[in-house]
C-alpha positions in Angstrom: 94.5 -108.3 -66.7 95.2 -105.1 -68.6 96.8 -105.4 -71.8 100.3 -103.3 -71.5 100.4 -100.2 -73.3 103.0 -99.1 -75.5 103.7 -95.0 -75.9 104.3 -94.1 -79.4 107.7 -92.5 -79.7 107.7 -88.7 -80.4 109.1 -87.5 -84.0 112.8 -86.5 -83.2 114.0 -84.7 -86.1 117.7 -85.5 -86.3 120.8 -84.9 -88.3 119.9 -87.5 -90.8 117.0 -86.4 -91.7 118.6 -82.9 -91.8 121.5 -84.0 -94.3 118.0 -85.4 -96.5 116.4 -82.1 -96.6 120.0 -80.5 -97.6 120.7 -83.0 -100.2 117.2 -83.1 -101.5 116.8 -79.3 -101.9 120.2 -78.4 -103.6 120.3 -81.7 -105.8 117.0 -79.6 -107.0 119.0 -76.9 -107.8 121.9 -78.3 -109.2 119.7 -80.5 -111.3 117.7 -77.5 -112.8 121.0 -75.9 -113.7 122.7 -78.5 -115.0 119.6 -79.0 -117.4 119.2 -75.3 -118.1 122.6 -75.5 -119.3 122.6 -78.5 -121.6 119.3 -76.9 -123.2 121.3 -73.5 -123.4 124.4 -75.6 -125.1 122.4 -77.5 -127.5 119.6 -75.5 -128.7 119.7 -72.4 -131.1 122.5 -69.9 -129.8 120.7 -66.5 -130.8 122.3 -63.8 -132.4 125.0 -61.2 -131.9 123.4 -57.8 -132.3 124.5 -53.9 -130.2 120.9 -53.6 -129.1 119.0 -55.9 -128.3 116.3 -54.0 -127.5 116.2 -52.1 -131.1 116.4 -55.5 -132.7 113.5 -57.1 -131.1 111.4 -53.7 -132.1 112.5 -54.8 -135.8 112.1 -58.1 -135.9 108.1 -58.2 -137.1 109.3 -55.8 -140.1 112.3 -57.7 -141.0 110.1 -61.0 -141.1 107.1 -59.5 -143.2 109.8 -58.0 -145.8 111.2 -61.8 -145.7 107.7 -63.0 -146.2 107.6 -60.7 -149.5 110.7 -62.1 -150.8 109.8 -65.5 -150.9 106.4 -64.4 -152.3 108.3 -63.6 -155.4 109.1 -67.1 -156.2 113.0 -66.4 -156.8 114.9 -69.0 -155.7 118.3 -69.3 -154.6 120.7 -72.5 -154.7 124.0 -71.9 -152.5 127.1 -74.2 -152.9 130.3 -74.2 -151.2 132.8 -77.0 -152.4 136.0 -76.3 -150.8 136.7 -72.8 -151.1 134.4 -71.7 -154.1 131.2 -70.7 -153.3 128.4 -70.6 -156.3 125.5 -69.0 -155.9 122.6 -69.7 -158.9 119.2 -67.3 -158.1 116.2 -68.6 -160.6 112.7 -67.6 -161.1 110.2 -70.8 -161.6 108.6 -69.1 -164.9 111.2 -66.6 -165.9 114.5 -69.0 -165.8 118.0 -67.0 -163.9 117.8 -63.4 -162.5 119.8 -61.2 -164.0 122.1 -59.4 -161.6 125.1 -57.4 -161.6 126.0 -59.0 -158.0 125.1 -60.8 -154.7 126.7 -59.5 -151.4 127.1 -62.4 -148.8 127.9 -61.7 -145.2 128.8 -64.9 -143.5 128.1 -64.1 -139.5 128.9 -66.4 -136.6 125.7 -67.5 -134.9 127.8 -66.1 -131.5 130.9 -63.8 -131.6 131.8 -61.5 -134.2 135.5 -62.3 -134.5 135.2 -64.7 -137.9 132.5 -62.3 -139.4 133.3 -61.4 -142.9 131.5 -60.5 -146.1 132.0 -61.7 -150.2 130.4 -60.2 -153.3 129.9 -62.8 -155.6 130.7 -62.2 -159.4 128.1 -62.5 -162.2 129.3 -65.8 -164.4 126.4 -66.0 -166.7 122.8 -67.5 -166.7 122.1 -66.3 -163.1 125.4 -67.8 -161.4 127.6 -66.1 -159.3 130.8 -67.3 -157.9 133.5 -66.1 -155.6 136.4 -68.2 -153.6 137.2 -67.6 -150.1 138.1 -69.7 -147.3 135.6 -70.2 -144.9 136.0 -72.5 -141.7 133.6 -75.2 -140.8 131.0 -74.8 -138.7 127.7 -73.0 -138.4 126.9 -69.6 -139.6 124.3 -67.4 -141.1 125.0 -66.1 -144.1 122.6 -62.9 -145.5 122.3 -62.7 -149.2 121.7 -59.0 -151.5 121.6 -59.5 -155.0 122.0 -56.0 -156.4 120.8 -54.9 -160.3 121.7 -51.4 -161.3 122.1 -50.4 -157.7 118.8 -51.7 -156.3 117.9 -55.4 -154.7 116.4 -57.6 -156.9 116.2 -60.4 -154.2 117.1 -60.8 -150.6 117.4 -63.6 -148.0 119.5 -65.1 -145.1 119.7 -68.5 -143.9 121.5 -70.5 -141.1 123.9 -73.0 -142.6 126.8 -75.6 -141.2 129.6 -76.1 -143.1 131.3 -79.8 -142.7 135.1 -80.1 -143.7 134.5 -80.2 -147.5 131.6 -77.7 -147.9 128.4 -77.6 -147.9 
């Protein structure tokens, strides 16, 4: 007695596993995108410049000139409580800076439509004040204080400003 054999059934690839291979490789897809785009939502937005190319070429300079500034040990303090914004620029051995003015630009991180810039009066003791309206949100604001027509100090940061300030 011979022990019956059984064939083995050839691989028949078939719609179903065809609608698999579909879903499998454009869920990939869709997946990367969809991830791509939350990361290009919620990470740092860049900034707006005309050339992108000449910016990148002057990036290493305008850090190192950065890096010199803060060597100096001037500090600056920004406030902006409602629509006054105080600005107080001290030295940790020689007390305020003495300046004639600071020029703010405030810049949207992306878009150039709210972009505006402020000089901030000289109040005394290395203060400087100015009001202007500024809507919430987040923006980078580059700061010149100018004595007798040079810059004393310079520096820009990346701020967000809630419904009552900053």
């Amino acid at each position: 007695m011979s022990q019956p054999t059984t064939a083995k059934k050839p691989f028949v690839f078939t719609g179903r596993h065809m609608l698999a291979v579909m879903l499998a490789f454009f869920g990939t897809i869709i997946g990367v995108n969809l991830l791509m785009a939350y990361y290009a939502t919620s990470t740092w937005s860049g900034l707006v410049v005309p050339n992108t190319y000449v910016a990148s070429q002057e990036f290493n300079g305008k850090a190192a000139a950065a890096r010199a500034w803060m060597a100096t040990g001037i500090k600056g303090d920004m406030v902006i409580h409602g629509s006054t914004v105080t600005y107080a620029l001290t030295h940790p051995q020689d007390g305020p800076i003495l300046a004639d003015k600071v020029d703010v630009e405030f810049r949207r991180p992306v878009g150039e439509h709210q972009d505006f810039s402020l000089s901030l009066n000289h109040v005394g003791d290395g203060l400087f004040k100015a009001d202007h309206a500024i809507k919430p949100g987040e923006w980078i604001v580059d700061l010149t204080t100018i004595e007798a027509g040079r810059i004393v100090f310079h520096e820009a940061r990346r701020i967000h400003i809630g419904a009552g300030g900053i």
